[in-house]
Kinemage of the C-alpha trace (Angstrom):
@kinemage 1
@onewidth
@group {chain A} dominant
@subgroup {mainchain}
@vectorlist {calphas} color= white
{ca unk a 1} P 14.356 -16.388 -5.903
{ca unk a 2} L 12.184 -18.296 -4.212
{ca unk a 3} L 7.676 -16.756 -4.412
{ca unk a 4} L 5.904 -16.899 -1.150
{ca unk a 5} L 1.917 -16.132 -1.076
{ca unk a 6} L 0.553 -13.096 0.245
{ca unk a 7} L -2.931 -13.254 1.875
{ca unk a 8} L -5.394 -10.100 2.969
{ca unk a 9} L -8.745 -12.111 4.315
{ca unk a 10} L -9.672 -9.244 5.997
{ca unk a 11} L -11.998 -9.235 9.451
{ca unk a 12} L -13.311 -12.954 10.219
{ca unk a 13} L -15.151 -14.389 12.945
{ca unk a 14} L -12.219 -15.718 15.485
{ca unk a 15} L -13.169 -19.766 15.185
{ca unk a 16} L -12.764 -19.022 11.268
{ca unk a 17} L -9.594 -16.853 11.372
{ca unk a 18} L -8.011 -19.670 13.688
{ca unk a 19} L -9.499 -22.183 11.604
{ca unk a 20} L -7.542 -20.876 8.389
{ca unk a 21} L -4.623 -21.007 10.268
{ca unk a 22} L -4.867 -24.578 10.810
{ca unk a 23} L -5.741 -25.694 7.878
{ca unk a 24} L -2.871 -24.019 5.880
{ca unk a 25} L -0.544 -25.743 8.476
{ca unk a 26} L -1.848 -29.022 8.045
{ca unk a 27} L -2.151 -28.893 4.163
{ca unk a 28} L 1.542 -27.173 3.837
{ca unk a 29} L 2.947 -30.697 5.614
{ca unk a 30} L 0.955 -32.682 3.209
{ca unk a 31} L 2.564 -29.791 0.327
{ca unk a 32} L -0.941 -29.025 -0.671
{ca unk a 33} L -0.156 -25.489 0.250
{ca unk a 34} L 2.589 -22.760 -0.674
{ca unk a 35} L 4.235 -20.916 2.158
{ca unk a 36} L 2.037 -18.155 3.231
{ca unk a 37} L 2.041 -14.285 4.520
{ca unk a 38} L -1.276 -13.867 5.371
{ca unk a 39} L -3.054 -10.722 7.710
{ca unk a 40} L -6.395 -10.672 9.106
{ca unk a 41} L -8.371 -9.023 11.284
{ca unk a 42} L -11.600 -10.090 14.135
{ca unk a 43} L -15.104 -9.448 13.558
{ca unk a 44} L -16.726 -9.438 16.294
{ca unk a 45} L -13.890 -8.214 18.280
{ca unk a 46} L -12.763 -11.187 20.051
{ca unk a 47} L -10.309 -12.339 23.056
{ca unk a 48} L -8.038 -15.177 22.505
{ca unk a 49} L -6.872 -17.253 24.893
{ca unk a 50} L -3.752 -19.663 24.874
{ca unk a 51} L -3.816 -23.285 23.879
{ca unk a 52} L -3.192 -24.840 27.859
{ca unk a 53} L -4.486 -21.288 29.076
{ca unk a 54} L -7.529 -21.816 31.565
{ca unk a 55} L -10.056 -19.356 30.980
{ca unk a 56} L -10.875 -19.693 34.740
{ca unk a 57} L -7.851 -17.834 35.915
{ca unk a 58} L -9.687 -14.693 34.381
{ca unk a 59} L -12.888 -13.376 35.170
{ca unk a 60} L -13.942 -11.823 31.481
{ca unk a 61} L -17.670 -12.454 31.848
{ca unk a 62} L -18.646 -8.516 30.357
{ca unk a 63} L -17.318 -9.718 27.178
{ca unk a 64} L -21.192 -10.344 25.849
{ca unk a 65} L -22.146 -7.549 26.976
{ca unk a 66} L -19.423 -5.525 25.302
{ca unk a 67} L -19.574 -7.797 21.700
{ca unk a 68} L -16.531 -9.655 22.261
{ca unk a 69} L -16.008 -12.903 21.852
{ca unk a 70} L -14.256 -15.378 23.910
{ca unk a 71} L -11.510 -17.645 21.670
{ca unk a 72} L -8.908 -20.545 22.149
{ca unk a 73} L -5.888 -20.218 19.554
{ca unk a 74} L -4.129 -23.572 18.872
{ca unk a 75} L -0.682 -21.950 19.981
{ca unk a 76} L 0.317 -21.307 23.539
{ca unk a 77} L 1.072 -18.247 25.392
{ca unk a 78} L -1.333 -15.778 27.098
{ca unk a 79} L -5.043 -13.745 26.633
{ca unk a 80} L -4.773 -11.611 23.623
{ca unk a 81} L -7.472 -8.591 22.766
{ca unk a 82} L -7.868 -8.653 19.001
{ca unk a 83} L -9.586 -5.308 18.180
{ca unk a 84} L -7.470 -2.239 17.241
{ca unk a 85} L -5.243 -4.687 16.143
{ca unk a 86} L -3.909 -6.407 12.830
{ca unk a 87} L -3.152 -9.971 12.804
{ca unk a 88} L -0.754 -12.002 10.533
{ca unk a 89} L -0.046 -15.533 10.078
{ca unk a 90} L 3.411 -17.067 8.249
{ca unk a 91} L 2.846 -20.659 7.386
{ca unk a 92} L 6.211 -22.283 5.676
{ca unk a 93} L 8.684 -25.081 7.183
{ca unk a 94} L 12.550 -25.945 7.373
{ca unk a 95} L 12.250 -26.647 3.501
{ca unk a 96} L 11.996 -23.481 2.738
{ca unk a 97} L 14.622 -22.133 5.004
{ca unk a 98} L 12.682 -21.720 8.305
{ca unk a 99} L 14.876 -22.634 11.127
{ca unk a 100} L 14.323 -25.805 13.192
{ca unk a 101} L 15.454 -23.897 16.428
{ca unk a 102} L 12.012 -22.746 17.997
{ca unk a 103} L 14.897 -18.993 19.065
{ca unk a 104} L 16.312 -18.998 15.660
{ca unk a 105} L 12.728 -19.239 13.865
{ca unk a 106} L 11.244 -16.885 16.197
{ca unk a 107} L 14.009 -14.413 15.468
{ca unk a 108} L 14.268 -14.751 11.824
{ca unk a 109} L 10.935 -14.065 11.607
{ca unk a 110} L 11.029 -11.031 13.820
{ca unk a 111} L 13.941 -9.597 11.584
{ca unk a 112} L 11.353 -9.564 8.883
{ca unk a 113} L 8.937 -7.873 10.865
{ca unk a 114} L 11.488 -5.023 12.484
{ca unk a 115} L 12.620 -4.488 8.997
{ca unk a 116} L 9.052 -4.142 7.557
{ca unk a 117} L 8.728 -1.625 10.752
{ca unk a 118} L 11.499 0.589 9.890
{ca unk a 119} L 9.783 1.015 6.565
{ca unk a 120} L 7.514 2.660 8.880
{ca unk a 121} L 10.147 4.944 10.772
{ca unk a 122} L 9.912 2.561 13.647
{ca unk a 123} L 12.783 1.433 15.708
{ca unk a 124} L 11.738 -1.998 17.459
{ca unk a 125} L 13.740 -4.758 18.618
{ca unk a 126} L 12.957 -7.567 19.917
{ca unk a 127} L 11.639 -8.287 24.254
{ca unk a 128} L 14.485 -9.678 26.302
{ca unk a 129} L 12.464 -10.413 29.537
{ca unk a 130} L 13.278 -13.217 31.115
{ca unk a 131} L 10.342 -15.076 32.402
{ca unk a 132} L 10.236 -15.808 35.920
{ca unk a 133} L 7.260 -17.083 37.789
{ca unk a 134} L 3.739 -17.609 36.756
{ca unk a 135} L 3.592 -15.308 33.875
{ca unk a 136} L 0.518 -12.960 33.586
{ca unk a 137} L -2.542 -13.829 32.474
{ca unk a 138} L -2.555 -10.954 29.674
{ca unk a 139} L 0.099 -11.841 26.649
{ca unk a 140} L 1.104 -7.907 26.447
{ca unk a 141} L 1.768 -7.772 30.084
{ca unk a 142} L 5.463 -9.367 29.575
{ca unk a 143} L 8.148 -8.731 26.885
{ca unk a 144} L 10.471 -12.017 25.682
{ca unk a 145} L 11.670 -13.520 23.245
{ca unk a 146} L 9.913 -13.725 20.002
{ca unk a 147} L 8.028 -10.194 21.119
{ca unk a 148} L 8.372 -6.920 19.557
{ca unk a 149} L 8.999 -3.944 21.748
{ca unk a 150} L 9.845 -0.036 21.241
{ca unk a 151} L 10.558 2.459 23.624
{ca unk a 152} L 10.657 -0.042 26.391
{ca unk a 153} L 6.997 -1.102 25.377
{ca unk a 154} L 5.227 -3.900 24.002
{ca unk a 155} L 3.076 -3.851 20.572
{ca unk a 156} L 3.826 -7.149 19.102
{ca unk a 157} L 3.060 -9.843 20.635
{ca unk a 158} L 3.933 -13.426 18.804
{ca unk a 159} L 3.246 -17.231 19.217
{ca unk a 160} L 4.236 -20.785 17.286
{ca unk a 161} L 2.737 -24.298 16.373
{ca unk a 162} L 4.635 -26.521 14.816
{ca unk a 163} L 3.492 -29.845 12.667
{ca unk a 164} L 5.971 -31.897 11.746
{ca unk a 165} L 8.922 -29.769 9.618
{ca unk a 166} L 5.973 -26.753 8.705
{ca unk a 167} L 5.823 -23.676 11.431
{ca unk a 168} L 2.526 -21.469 11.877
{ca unk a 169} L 3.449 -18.252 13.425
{ca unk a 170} L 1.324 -15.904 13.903
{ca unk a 171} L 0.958 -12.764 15.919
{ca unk a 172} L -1.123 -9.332 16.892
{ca unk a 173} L -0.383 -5.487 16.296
{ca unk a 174} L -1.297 -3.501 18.344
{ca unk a 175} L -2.881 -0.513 16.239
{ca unk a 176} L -4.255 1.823 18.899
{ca unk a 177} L -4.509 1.485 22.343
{ca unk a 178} L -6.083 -1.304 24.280
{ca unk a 179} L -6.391 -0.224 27.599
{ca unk a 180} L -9.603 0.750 28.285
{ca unk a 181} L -11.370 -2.173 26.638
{ca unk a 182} L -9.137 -4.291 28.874
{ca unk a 183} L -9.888 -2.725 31.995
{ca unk a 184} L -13.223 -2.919 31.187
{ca unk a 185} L -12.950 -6.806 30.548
{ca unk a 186} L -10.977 -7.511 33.701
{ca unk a 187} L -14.094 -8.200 36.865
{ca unk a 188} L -11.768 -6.167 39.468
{ca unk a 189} L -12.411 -3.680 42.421
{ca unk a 190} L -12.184 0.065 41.697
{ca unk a 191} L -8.084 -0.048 43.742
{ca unk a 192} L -7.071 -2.979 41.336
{ca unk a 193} L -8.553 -1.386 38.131
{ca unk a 194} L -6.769 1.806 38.038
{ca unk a 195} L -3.412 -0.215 38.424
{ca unk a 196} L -4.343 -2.242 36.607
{ca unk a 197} L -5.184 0.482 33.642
{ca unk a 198} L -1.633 2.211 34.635
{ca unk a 199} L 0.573 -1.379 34.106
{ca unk a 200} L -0.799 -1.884 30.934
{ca unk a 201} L -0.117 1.696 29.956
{ca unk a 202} L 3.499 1.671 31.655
{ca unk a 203} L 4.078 -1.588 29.077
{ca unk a 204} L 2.230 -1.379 26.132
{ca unk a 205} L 1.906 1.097 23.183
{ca unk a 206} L 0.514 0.883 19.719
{ca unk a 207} L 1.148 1.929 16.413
{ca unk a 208} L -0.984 5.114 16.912
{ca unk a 209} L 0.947 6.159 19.309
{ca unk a 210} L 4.508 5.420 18.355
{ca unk a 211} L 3.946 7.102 14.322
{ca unk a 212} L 1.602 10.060 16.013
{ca unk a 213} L -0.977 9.604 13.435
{ca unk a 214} L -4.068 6.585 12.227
{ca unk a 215} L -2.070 4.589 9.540
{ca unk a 216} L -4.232 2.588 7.215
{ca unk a 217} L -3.749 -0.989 7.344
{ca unk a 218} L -2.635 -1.441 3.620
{ca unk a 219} L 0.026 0.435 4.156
{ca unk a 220} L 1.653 -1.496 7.422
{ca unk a 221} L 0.868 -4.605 5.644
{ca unk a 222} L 3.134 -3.412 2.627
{ca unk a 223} L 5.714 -2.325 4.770
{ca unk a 224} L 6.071 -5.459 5.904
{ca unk a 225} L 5.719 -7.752 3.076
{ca unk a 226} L 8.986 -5.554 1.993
{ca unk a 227} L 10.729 -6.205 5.323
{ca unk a 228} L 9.721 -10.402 5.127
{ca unk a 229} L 11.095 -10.158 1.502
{ca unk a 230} L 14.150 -7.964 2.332
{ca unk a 231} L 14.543 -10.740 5.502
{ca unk a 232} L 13.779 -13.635 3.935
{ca unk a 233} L 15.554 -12.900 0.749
{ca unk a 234} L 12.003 -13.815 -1.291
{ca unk a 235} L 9.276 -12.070 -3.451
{ca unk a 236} L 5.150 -12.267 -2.128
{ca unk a 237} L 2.638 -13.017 -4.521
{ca unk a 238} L -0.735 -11.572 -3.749
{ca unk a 239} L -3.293 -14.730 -4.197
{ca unk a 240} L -6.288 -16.194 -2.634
{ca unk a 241} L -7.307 -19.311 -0.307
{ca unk a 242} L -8.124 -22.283 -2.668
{ca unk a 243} L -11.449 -24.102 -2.433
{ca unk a 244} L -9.603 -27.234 -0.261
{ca unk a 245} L -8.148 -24.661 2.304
{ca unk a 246} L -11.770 -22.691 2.433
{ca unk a 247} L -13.468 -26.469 2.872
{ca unk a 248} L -11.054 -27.198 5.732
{ca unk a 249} L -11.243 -24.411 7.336
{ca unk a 250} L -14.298 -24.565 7.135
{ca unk a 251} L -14.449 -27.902 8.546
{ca unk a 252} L -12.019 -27.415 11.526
{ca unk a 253} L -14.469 -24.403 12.808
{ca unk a 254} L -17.197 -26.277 11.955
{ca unk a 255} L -15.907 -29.009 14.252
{ca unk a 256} L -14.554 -26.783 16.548
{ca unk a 257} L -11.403 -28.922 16.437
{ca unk a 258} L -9.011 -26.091 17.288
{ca unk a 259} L -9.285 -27.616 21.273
{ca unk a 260} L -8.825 -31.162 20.595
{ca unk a 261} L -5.343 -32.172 21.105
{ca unk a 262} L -3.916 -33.690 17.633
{ca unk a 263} L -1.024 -35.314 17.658
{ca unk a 264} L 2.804 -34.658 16.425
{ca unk a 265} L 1.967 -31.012 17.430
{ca unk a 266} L 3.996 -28.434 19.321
{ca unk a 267} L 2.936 -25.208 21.094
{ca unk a 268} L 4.966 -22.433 21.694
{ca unk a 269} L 4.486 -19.094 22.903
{ca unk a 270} L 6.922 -16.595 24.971
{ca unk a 271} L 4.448 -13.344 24.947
């Protein structure tokens, strides 16, 4: 059976947290790095924004003010609040199984999350919105493929970058709600804030609200290293970041290389 690595970095800056990211992608094409499960979390509290996403096409200038920092992931898709939320990362590639198919990868790695979710007494499935139009500017504002909804709501949303044959995924949980923070991020009139505040409560939800109770992080990262196993028919190792992925990452924030286009790289994000 084959051993996968299990990370807990706990709560990074964002450049750093998408920094790691990066640099176990690169090194696992170069096999200087095993597959990984990793989860993280954002200090500060930060926004992330999609790779082609133009910050322009929101107005989020009180995020100084309110501590929160403004970041650019190196996958696609939509604005993401990180804070409340858990983060996790899955860095492996078609050799170990991972499907080519951007769907089938997407949903095989979704399986191991809704399994590690039932370990929670949480029904999920996966978002079948199909997207139509401009989608919004907010990831959690639409439902699709490779998203994780229950009770007709979203608290999972998920995104891909693929280098060569290896896949980063990686993806937010929604822990408690995020509503007010994002109205209060959002520069609208008082009319367009409180629908605002009532579509993002009409289709999102969190963990807090689905289980009833505060779970501790620990144990939802447990539940679903037993769902990826179960899934991915693998055992998790618990280890740490070697000193070549800390001086890369390390590097790639430094250089702030996570907007520079680099080549033979693919973005992907349906949330």
């Amino acid at each position: 059976m084959s051993i996968w690595r299990l990370l807990n970095t706990g709560a990074l800056p964002g450049t750093l947290n998408m920094a790691i990211d990066q640099a176990l992608l690169h090194l696992h094409t170069l096999d200087l790095s095993p597959p990984t499960l990793r989860f993280y979390q954002w200090q500060p509290p930060a926004v992330s924004i999609g790779y082609f996403q133009q910050p322009e096409a929101m107005n989020l200038s009180p995020c100084p003010s309110l501590g929160i920092d403004l970041i650019r992931r190196p996958t696609g898709g939509r604005a993401v609040l990180h804070q409340n939320d858990l983060t996790y990362s899955l860095i492996a590639g078609t050799k170990e199984g991972i499907p080519s198919s951007l769907p089938k990868a997407y949903h095989l790695i979704c399986e191991g999350l809704l399994a590690g979710f039932r370990w929670l007494g949480i029904e999920a499935k996966m978002g079948q919105e199909t997207p139509a139009g401009r989608p919004p500017e907010i990831c959690f504002l639409r439902s699709s493929i490779g998203d994780i909804v229950c009770q007709g709501k979203k608290f999972v949303g998920n995104a891909q970058m693929w280098s060569g044959s290896s896949l980063l995924q990686h993806g937010s949980i929604i822990l408690e709600p995020q509503n007010e923070t994002w109205t209060d991020l959002m520069v609208l009139n008082p009319v367009s804030k409180e629908g605002f505040y009532a579509e993002l409560k009409s289709r999102t939800t969190s963990l807090l609200e689905l289980l009833g109770y505060k779970i501790e992080t620990g144990q939802i990262i447990a539940a679903i290293e037993k769902g990826m196993a179960q899934i991915l028919d693998l055992t998790f190792e618990t280890g740490q970041l070697s000193p070549e992925e800390w001086a890369l990452a390390r590097k790639i924030a430094q250089d702030d290389r996570k907007k520079e286009e680099i080549p033979g790289k693919t973005h992907h994000n349906f949330g």
